[in-house]
C-alpha positions in Angstrom: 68.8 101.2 -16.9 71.0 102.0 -19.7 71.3 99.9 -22.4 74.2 98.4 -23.6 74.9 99.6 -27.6 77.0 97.7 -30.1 79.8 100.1 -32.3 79.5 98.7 -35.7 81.6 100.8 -36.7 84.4 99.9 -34.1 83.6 96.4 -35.1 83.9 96.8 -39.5 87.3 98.6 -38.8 88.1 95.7 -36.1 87.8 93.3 -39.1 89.6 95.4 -41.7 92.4 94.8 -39.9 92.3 91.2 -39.4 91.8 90.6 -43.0 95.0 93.1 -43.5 97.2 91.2 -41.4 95.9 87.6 -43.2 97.0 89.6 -46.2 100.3 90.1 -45.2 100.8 86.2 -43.7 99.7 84.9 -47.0 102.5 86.9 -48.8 105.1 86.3 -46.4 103.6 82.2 -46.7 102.1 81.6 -49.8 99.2 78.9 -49.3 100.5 75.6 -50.7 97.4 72.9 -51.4 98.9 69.3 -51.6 97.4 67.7 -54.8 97.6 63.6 -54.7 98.0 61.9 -57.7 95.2 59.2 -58.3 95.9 56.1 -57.7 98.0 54.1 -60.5 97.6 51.1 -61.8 98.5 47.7 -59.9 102.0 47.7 -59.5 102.3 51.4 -59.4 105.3 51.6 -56.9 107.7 50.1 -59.4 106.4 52.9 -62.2 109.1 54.7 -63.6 112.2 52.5 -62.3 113.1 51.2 -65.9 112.8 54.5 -67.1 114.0 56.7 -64.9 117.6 55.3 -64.8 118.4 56.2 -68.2 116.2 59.7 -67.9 119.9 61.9 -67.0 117.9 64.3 -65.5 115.6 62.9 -63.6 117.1 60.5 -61.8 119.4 63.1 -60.9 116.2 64.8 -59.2 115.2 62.4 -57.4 118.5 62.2 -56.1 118.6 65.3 -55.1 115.2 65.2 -54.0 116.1 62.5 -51.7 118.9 64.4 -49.8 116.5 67.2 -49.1 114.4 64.6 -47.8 116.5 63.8 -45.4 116.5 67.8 -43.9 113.4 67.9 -44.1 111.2 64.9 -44.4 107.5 66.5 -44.2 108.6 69.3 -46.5 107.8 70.6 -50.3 110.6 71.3 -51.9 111.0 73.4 -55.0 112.4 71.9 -58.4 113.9 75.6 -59.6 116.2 74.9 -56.0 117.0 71.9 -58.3 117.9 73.3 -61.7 120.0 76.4 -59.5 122.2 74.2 -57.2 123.3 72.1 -60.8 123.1 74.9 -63.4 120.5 73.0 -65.3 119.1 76.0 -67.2 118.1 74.0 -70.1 115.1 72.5 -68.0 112.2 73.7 -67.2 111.1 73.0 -63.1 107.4 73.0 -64.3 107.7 70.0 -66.6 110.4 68.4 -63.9 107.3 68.6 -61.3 104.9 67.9 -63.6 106.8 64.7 -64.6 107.5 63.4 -61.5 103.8 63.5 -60.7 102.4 61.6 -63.6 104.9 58.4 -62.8 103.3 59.2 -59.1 106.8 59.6 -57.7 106.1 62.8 -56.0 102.8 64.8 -55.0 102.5 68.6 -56.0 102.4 71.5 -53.9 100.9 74.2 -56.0 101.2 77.4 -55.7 98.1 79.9 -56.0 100.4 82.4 -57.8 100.4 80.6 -61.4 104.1 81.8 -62.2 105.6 79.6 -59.3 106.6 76.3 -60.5 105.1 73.7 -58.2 107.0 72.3 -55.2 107.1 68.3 -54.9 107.2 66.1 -51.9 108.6 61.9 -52.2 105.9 59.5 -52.7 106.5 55.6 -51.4 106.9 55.0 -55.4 108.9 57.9 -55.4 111.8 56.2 -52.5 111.0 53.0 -53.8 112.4 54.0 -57.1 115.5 55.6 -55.4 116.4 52.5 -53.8 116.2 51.1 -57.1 118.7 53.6 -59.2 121.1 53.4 -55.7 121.5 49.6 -56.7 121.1 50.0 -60.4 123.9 52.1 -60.1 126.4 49.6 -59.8 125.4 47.7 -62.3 128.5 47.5 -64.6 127.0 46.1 -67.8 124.0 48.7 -67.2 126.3 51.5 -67.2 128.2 50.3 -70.2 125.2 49.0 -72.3 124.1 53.3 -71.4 127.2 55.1 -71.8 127.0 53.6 -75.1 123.9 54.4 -76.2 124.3 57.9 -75.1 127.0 58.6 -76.2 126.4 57.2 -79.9 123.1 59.3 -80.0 125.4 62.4 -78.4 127.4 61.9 -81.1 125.3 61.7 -83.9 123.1 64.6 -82.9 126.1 67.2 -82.3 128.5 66.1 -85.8 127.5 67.1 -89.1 128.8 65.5 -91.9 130.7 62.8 -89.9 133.3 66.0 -88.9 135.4 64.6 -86.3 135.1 65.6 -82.2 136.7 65.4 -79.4 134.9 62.4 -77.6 135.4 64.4 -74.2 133.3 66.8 -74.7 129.8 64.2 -74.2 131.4 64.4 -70.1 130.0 67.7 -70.2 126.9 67.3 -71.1 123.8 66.4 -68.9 123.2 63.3 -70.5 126.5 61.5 -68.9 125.2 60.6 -66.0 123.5 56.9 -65.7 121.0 56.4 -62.7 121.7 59.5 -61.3 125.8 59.7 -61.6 128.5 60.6 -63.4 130.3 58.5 -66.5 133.9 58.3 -65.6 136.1 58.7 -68.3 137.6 55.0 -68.1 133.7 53.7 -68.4 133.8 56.4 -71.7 137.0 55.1 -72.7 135.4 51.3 -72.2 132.2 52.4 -74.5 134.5 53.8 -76.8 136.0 50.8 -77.4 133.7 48.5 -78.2 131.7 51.4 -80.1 135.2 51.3 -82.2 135.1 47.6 -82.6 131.9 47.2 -84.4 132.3 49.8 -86.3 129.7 52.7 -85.7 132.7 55.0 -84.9 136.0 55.5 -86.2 139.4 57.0 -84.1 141.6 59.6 -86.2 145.0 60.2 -85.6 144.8 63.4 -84.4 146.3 65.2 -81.6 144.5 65.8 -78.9 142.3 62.4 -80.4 139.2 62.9 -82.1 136.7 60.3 -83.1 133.9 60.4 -85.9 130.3 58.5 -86.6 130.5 55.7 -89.2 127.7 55.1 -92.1 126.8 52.2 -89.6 127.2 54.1 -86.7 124.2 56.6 -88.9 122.1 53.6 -90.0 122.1 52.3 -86.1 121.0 55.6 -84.9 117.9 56.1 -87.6 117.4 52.6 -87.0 116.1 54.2 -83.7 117.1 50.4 -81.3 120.1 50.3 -79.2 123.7 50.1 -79.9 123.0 46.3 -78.5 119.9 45.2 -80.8 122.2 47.2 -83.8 125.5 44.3 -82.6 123.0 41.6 -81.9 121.5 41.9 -85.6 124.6 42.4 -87.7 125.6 39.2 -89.7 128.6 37.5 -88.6 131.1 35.8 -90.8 133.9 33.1 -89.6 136.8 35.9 -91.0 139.1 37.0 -88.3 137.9 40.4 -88.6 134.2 39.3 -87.6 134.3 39.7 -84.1 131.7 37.0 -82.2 130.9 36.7 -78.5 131.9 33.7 -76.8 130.3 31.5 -74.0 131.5 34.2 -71.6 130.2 37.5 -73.2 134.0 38.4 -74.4 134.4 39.6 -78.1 136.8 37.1 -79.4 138.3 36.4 -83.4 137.2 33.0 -85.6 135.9 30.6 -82.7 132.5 30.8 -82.4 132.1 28.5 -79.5 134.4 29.0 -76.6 134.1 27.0 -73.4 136.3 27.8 -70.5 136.9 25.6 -67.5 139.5 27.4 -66.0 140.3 26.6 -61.9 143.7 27.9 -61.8 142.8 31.6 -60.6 143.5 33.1 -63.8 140.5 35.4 -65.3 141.4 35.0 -69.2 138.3 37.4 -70.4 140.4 40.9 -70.6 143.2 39.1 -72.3 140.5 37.6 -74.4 139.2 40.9 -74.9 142.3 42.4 -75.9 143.2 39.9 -78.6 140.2 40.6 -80.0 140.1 44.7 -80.2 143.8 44.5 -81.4 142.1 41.9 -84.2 139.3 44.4 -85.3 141.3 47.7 -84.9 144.3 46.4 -86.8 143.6 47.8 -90.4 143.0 51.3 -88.7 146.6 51.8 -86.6 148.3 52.7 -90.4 151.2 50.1 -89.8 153.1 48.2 -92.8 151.5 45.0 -93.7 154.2 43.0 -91.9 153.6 45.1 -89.0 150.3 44.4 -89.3 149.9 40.4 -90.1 152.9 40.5 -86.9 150.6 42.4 -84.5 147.9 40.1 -85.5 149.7 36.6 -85.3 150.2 37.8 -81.6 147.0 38.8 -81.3 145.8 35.2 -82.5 148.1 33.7 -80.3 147.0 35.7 -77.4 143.4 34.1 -77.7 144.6 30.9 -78.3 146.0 31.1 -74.9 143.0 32.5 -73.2 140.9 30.2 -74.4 142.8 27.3 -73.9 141.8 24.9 -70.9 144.2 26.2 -68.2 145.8 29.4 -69.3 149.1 29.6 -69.1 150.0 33.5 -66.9 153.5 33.8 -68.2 152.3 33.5 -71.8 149.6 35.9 -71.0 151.8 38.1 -69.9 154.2 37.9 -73.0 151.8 37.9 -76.0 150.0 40.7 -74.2 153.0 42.9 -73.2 154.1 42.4 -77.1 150.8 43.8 -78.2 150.9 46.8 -75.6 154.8 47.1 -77.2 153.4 47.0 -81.1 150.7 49.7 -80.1 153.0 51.4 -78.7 155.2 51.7 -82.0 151.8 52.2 -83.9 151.4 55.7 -82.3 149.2 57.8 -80.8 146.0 57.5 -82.5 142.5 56.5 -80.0 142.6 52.9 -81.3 145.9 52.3 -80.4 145.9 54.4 -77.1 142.6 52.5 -76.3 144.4 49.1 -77.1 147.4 50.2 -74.5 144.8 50.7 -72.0 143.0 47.4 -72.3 146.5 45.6 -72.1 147.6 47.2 -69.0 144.1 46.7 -67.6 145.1 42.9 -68.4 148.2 43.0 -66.8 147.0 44.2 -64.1 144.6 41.5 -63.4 147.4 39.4 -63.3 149.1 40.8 -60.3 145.9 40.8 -58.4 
């Protein structure tokens, strides 16, 4: 009987070419190992929310990260797609990753190939955190209380010298975005304003409008706080030009306590408001001194009328359309342009 022989050799090539055509799958699919982050401390779902809303960049990722999720829920998704679809080219995808990981937002897919940045998949941390920044979002004192802060430090690391700028220029920038969207230019404008008011920038009369960084504004940024700790430990004095916060949050002129029981309808706090930044940007508009102690006798009479029990509309309406009028006459400089802006936004409430 004849035996039956094995062909080793049929058999070695047999393999060659099944460890050939693994060759080619692996560079057509690169192999991807999922690395989970170990576990964080108690509590570790919430890591990262109060950070990551005022991290510009990467809230925006997550974001992002999120609508991918959405295509593709199971999938890894690279943070170089990330920096290409915005133009980030600042940032580097490998620290984004890397980032994302050690606030356990995201797990890592890396790549064997070393020069491949990572790709990232959501953790529960990581959606729990997006719910947070889709609410925080809408947070209208949050956004204020950032823009100004970002846009202070903006401002004192791009000027030299306390040269002027175009104030603009920060909505280009990657850092005017808070929790993951844009800064309008009314909440600039708003920041602006109240960055104008206690004095850690100045407006210049220049055409198109440029603003500068005070000495205060420079002390406030070294002190390394926030424009809020810098305005909640300045001294306050009872002049008219010290501007305190009243019993509704509004920046108002001498009164210190302000109480309003108001059931008539009429929201006094933007008329409030505006008494008060005509007050503290008075000595800046260059008007006459009659012009001046006019513009702020209305101004005075303006709060009076806010803050008295039951606030009259028709008055409201009068002392602030002769305030929008006087700013008006004052030009076209940012203080005055940002005073017109808050009187209209007043009048406007009115018709509401």
């Amino acid at each position: 009987m004849a035996r039956n022989s094995v062909d080793q050799r049929a058999i070695e090539k047999h393999m060659k070419e099944i460890a050939k055509g693994y060759e080619r799958a692996a560079r057509r699919n690169p192999i991807r190992v999922p690395v989970q982050t170990e576990a964080s401390v108690e509590g570790g779902a919430t890591a990262g929310r109060d950070t990551t809303e005022g991290d510009p960049v990467l809230a925006r990722l997550l974001l992002w990260l999120d609508d991918r999720a959405r295509e593709n829920p199971s999938h890894f998704i690279s943070t170089a797609r990330f920096i290409e679809e915005l133009q980030l080219h600042d940032e580097d995808p490998d620290a984004l990753a890397f980032e994302l990981e050690q606030r356990d937002l995201a797990t890592l897919a890396r790549h064997p190939y070393a020069l491949i940045p990572p790709d990232v998949r959501l953790t529960d941390a990581g959606r729990a955190t997006i719910h947070h920044l889709k609410k925080r979002r809408l947070d209208r004192a949050a956004r204020l209380r950032y823009t100004m802060d970002a846009f202070h430090r903006w401002l004192f690391d791009t000027t030299d010298n306390q040269n002027p700028i175009d104030p603009t220029l920060f909505l280009t920038t990657s850092t005017a975005y808070f929790a993951g969207t844009e800064i309008t230019e009314i909440e600039l404008r708003e920041a602006l304003t109240h960055l104008i008011q206690h004095k850690l920038i100045e407006g210049l009369g220049t055409d198109p409008a440029t603003i500068t960084i005070t000495s205060q504004g420079i002390r406030c940024a070294l002190a390394g706080g926030s424009v809020q700790d810098h305005v909640n430990q300045a001294s306050t004095g009872p002049t008219y030009n010290n501007y305190l916060p009243n019993a509704k949050g509004v920046i108002i002129g001498e009164q210190q306590n302000f109480t309003q029981n108001n059931s008539d309808g009429v929201d006094p706090t933007l008329f409030a408001q505006l008494a008060g930044y005509v007050g503290q940007v008075s000595a800046t508009l260059g008007v006459s001194d009659t012009d001046r102690a006019e513009l702020e006798q209305i101004a005075q009479d303006l709060h009076a009328e806010a803050s008295s029990p039951s606030p009259e509309p028709g008055r409201l309406r009068q002392a602030a359309t002769q305030l929008k009028d006087k700013l008006l006459e004052a030009g076209t400089t940012i203080a005055a342009t940002m005073g017109v802006q808050l009187a209209d936004q007043a009048l406007a409430a009115l018709t509401q």
